[in-house]
Backbone as a chain_set.jsonl record, in Angstrom:
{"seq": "XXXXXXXXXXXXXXXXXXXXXXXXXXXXXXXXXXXXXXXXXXXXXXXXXXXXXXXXXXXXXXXXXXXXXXXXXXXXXXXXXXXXXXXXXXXXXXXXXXXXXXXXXXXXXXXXXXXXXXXXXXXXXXXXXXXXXXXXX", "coords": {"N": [[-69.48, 91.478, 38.79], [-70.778, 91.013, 35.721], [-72.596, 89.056, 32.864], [-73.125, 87.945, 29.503], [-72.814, 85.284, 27.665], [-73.52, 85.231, 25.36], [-72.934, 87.335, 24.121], [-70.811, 88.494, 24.813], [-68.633, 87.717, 24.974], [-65.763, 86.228, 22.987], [-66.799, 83.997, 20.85], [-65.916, 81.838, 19.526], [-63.457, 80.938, 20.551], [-64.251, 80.961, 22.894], [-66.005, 78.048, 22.667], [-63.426, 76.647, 21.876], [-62.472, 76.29, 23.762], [-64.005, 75.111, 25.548], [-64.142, 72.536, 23.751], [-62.022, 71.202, 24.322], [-61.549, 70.62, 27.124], [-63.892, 69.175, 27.262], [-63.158, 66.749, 25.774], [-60.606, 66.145, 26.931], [-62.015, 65.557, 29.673], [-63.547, 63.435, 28.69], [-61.775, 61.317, 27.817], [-60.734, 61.074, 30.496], [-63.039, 59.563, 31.629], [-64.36, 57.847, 29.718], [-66.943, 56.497, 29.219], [-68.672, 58.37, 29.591], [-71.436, 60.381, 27.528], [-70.331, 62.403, 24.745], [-71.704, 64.584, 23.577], [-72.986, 65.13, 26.048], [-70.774, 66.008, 27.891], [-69.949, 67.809, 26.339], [-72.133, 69.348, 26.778], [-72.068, 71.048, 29.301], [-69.26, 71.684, 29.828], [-69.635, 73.8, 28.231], [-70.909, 75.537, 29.409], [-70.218, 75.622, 32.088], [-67.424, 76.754, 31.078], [-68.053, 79.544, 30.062], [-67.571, 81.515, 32.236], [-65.061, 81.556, 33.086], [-63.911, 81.915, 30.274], [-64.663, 84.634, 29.683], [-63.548, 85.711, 32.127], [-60.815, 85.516, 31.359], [-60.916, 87.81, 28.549], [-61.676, 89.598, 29.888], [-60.716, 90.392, 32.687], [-58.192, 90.251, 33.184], [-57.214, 87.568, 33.478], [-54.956, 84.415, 32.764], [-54.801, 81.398, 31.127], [-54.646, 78.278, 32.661], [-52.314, 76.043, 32.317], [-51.576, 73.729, 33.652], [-52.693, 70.082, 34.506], [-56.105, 69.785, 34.387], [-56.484, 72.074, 36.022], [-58.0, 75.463, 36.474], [-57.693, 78.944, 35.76], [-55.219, 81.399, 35.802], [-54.95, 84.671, 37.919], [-54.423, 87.956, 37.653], [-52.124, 88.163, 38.89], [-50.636, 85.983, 38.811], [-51.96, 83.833, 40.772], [-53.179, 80.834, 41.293], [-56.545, 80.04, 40.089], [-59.806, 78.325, 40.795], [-62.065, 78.097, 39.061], [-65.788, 78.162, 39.254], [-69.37, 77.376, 38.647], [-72.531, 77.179, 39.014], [-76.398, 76.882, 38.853], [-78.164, 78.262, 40.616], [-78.587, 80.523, 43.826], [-79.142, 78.866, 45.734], [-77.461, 76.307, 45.379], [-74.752, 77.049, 45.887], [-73.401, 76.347, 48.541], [-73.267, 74.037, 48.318], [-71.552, 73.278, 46.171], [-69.523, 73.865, 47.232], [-69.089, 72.806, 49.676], [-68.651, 70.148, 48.212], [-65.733, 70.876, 46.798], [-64.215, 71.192, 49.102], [-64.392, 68.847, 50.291], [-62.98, 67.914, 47.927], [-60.558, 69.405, 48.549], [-58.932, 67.935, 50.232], [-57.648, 65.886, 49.442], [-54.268, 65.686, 48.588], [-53.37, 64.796, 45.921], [-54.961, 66.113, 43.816], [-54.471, 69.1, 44.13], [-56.161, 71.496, 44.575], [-56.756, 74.737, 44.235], [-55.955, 77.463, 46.079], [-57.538, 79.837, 45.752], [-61.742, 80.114, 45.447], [-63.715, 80.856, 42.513], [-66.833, 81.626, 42.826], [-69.505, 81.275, 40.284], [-72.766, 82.164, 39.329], [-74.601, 80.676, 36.587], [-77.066, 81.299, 34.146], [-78.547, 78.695, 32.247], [-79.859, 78.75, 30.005], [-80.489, 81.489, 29.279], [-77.712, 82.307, 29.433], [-76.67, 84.181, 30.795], [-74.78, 85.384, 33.509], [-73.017, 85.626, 36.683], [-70.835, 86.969, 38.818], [-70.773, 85.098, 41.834], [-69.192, 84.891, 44.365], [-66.234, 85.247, 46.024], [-64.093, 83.259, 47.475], [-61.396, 81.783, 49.438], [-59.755, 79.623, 50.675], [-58.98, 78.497, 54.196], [-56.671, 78.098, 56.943], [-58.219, 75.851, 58.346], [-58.745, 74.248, 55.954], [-61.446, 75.25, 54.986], [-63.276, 76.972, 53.021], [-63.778, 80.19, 53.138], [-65.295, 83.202, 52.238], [-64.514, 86.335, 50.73]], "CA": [[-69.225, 91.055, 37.436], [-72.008, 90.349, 35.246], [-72.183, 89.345, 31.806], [-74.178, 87.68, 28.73], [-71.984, 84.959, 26.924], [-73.858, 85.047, 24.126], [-72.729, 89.013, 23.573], [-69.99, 89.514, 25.455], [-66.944, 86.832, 24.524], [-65.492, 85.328, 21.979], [-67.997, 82.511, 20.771], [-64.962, 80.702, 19.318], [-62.617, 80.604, 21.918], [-65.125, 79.679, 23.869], [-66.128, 76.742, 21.658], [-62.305, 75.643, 21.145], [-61.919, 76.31, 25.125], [-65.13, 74.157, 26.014], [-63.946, 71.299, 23.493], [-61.021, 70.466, 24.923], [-61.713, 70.487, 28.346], [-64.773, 68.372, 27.244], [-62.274, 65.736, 25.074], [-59.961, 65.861, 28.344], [-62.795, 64.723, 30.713], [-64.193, 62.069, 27.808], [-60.632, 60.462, 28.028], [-60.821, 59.855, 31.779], [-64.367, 58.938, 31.915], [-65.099, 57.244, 28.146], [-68.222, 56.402, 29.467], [-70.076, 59.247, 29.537], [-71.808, 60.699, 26.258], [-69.249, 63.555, 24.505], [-72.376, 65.58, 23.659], [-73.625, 65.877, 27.518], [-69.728, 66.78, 28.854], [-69.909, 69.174, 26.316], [-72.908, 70.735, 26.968], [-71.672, 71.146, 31.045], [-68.021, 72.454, 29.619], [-69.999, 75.316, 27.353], [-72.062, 75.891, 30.511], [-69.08, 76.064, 33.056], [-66.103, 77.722, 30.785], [-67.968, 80.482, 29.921], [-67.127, 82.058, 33.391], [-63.331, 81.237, 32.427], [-63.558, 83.055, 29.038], [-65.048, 85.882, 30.208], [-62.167, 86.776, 32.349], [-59.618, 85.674, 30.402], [-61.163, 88.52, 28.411], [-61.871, 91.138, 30.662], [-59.715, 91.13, 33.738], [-56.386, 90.02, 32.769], [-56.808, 86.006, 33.756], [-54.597, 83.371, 31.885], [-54.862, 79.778, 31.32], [-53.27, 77.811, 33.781], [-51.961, 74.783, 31.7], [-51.557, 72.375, 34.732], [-54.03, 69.47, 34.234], [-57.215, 69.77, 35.475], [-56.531, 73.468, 36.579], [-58.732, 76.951, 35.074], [-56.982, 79.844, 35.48], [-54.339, 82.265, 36.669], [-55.46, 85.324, 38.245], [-53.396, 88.982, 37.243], [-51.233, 87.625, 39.916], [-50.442, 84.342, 38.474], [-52.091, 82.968, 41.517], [-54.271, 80.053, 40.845], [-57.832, 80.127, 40.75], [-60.607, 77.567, 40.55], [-63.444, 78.64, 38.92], [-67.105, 77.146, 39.425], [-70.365, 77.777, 38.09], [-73.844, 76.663, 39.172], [-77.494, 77.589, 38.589], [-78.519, 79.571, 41.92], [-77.727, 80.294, 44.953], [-79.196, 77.63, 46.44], [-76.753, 75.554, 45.125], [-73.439, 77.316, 46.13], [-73.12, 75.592, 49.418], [-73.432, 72.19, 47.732], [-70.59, 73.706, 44.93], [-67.831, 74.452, 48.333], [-68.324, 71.278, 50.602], [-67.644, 69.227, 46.998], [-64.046, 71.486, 46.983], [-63.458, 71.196, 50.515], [-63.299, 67.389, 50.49], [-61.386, 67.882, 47.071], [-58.852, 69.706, 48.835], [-58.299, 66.998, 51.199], [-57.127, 64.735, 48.966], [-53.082, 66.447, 47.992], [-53.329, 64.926, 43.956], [-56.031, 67.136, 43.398], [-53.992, 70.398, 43.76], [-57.286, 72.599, 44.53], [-56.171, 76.536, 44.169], [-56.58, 78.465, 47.596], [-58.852, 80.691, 45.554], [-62.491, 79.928, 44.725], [-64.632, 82.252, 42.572], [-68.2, 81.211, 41.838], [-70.599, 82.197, 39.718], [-74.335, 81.865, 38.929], [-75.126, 81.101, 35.343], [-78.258, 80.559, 33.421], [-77.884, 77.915, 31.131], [-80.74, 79.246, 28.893], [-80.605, 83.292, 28.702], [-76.273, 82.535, 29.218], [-76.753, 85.518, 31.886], [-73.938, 84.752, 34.266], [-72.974, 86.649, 37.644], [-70.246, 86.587, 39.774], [-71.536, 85.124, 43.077], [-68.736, 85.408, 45.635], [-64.947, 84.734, 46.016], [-63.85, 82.162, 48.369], [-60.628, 81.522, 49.874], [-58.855, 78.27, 51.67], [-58.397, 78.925, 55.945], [-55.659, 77.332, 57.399], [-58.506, 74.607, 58.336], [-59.017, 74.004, 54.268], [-62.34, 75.445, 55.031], [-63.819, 78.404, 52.235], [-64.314, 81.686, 53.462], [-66.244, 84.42, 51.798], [-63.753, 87.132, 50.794]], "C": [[-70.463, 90.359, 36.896], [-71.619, 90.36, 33.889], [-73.034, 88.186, 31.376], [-72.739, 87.065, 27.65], [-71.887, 84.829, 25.79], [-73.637, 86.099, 23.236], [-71.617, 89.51, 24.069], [-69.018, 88.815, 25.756], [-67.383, 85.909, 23.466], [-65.962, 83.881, 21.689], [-66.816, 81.429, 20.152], [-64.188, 80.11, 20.01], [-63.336, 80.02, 22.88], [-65.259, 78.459, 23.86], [-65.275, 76.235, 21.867], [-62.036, 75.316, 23.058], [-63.136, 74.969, 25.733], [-65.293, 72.66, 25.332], [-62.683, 70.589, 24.065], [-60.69, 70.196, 26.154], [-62.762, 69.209, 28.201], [-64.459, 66.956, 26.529], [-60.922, 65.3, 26.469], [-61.085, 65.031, 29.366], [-63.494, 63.182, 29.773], [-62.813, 60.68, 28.227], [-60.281, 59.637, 29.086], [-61.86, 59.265, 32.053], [-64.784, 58.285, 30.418], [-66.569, 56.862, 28.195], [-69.103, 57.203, 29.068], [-70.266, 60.141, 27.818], [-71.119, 62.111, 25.846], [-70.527, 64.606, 24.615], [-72.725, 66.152, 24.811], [-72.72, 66.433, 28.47], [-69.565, 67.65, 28.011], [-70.623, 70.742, 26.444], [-72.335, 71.174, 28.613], [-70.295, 71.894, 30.61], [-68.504, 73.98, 29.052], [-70.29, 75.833, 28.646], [-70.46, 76.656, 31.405], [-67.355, 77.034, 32.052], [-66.644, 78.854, 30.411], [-66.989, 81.688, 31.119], [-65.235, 82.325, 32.892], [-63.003, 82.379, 31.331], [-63.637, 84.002, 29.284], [-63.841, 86.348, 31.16], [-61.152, 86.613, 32.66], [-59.952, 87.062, 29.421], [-61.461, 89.913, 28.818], [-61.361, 91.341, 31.633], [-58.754, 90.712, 33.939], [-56.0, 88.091, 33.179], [-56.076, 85.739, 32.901], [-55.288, 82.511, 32.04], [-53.998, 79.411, 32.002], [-53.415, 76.326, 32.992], [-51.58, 73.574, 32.004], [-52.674, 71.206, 34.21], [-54.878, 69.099, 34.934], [-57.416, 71.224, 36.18], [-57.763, 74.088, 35.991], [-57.953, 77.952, 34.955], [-56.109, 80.502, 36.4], [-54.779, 83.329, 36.625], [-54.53, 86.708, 37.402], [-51.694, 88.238, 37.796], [-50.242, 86.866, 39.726], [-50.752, 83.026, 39.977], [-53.572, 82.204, 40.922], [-55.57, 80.032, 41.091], [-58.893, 78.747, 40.433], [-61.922, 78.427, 40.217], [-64.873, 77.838, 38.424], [-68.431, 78.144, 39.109], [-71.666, 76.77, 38.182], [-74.799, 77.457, 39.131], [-78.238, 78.28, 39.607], [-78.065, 79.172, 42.839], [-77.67, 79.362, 45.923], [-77.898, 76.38, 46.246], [-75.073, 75.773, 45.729], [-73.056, 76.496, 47.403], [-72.665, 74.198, 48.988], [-72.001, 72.338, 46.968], [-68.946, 73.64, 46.105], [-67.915, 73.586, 49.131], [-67.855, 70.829, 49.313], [-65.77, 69.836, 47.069], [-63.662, 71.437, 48.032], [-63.156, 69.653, 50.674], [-62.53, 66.933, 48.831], [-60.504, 68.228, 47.874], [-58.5, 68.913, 49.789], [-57.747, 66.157, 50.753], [-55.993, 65.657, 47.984], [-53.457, 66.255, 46.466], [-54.531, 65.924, 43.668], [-55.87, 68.218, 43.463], [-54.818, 71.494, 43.619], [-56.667, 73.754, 44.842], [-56.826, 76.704, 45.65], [-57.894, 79.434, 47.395], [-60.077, 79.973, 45.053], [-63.358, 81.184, 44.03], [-66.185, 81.831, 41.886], [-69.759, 81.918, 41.202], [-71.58, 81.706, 39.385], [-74.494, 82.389, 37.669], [-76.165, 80.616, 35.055], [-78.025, 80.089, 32.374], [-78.958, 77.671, 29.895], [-80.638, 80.69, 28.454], [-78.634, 83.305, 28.689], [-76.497, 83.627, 29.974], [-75.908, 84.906, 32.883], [-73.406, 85.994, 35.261], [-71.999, 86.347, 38.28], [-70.362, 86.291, 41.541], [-70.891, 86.026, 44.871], [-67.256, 84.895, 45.442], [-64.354, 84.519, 47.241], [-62.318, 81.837, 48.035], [-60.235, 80.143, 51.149], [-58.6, 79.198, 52.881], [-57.418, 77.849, 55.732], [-56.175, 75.546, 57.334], [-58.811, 73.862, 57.117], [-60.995, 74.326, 54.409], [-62.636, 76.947, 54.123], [-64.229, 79.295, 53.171], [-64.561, 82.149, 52.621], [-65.406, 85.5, 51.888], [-64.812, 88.339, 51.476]], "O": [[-71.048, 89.41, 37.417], [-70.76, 91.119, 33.44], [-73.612, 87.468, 32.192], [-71.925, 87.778, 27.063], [-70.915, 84.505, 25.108], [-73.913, 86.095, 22.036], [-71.295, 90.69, 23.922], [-68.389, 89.11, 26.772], [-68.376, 85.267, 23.126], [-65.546, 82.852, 22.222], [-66.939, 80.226, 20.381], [-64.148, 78.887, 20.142], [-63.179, 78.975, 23.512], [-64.821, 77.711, 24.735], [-65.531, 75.075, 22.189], [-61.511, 74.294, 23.501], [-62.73, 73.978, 26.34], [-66.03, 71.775, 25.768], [-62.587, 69.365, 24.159], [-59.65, 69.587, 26.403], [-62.56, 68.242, 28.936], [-65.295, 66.056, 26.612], [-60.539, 64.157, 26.717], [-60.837, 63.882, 29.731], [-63.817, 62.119, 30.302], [-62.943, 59.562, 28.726], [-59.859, 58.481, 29.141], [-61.738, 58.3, 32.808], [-65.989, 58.447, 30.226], [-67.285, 56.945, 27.197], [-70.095, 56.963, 28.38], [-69.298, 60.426, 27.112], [-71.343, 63.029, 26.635], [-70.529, 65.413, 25.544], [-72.836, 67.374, 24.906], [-73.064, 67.063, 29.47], [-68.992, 68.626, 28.495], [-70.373, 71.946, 26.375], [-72.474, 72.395, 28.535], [-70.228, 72.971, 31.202], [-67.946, 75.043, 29.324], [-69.646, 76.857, 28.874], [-69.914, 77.755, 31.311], [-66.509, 77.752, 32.584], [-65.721, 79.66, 30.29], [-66.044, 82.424, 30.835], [-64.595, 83.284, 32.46], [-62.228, 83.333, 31.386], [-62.588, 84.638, 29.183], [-63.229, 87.376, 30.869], [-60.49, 87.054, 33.6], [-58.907, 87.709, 29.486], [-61.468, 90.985, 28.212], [-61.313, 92.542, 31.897], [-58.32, 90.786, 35.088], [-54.902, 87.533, 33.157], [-56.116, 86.528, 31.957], [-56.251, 82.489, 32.806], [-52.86, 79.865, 32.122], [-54.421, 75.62, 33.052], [-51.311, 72.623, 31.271], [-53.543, 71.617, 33.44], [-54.776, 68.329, 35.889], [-58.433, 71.465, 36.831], [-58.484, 73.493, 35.19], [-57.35, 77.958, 33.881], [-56.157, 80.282, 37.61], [-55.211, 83.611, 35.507], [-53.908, 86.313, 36.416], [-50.633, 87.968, 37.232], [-49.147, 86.945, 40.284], [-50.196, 81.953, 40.212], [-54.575, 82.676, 40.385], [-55.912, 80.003, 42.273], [-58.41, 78.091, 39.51], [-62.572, 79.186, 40.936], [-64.974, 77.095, 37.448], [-68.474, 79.361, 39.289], [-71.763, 75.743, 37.51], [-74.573, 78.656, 39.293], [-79.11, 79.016, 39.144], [-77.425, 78.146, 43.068], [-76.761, 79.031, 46.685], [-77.596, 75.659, 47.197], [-74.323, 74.825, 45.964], [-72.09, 75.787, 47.119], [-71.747, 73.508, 49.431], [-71.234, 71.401, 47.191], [-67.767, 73.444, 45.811], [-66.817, 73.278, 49.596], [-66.66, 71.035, 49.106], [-64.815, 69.122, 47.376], [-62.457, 71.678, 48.101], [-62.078, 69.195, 51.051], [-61.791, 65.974, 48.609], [-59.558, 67.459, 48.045], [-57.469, 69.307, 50.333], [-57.178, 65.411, 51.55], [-56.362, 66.236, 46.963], [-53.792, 67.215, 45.772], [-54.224, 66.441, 42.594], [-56.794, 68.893, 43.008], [-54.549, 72.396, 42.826], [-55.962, 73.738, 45.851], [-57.845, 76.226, 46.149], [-58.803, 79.749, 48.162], [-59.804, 79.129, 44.2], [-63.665, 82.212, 44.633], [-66.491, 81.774, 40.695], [-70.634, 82.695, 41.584], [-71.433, 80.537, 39.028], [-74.551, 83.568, 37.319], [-76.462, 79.526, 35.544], [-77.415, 80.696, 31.494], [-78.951, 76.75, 29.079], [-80.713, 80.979, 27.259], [-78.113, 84.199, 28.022], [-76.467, 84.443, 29.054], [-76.278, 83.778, 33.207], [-73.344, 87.147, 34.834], [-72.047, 85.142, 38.526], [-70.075, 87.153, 42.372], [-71.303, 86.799, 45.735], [-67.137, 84.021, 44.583], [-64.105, 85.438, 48.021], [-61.897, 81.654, 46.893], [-60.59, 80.054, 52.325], [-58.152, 80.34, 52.781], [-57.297, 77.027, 54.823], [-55.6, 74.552, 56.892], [-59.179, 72.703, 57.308], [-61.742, 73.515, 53.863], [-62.193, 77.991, 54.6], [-65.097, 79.001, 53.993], [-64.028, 81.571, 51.674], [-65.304, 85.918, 53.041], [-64.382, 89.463, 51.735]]}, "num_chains": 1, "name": "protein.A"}
């Protein structure tokens, strides 16, 4: 899955999808500056929009969730700037899922975006073991 957010989803939805995720995180953190959680929400929901648009995802309306798969099984979806980074992206979720309130999905699916050309890739899709450890579908 590859794709160009700047050509290839809905720039509004995006927008309305990346402010309210970014007015949700202001609320628990007031601290931090609205403009810089929303540039990080544009950045990270594209992935989201995109396929809610193209391969049958929902919204999953839990709080704090991203989406539901065809399936309606839950997914987490993550987005960092190369691959170097993905390792760093799946310990952070592995000691989320150790902590129950945090309700981390079994699925992960992460993707590598550029947060200048908006060129975004699907890296790899990661699944919970028994030991709450990601595997590599």
């Amino acid at each position: 899955m590859r794709f160009n957010a700047l050509e290839d989803i809905d720039r509004e939805a995006w927008l309305t999808r990346a402010i309210c995720d970014a007015l949700a995180i202001q609320r628990s953190d007031p601290g931090r500056p609205i403009g810089n959680i929303l540039d990080r929400c544009l950045y990270g929901t594209a992935a989201e929009q995109w396929l809610i648009e193209h391969s049958g995802f929902t919204n999953n309306d839990e709080k704090y969730q991203d989406l539901l798969d065809e399936f309606h099984n839950r997914v987490e979806i993550k987005t960092t700037g190369c691959v170097n980074y993905v390792p760093f992206v799946l310990e952070r979720l592995e000691e989320n899922a150790k902590e129950p309130w945090r309700n981390v999905p079994e699925t992960v699916m992460v993707f590598i975006g550029d947060d200048k050309t908006f060129e975004y890739e699907l890296h790899a899709t990661y699944d919970f073991n028994q030991k709450r450890k990601l595997i590599k579908r």
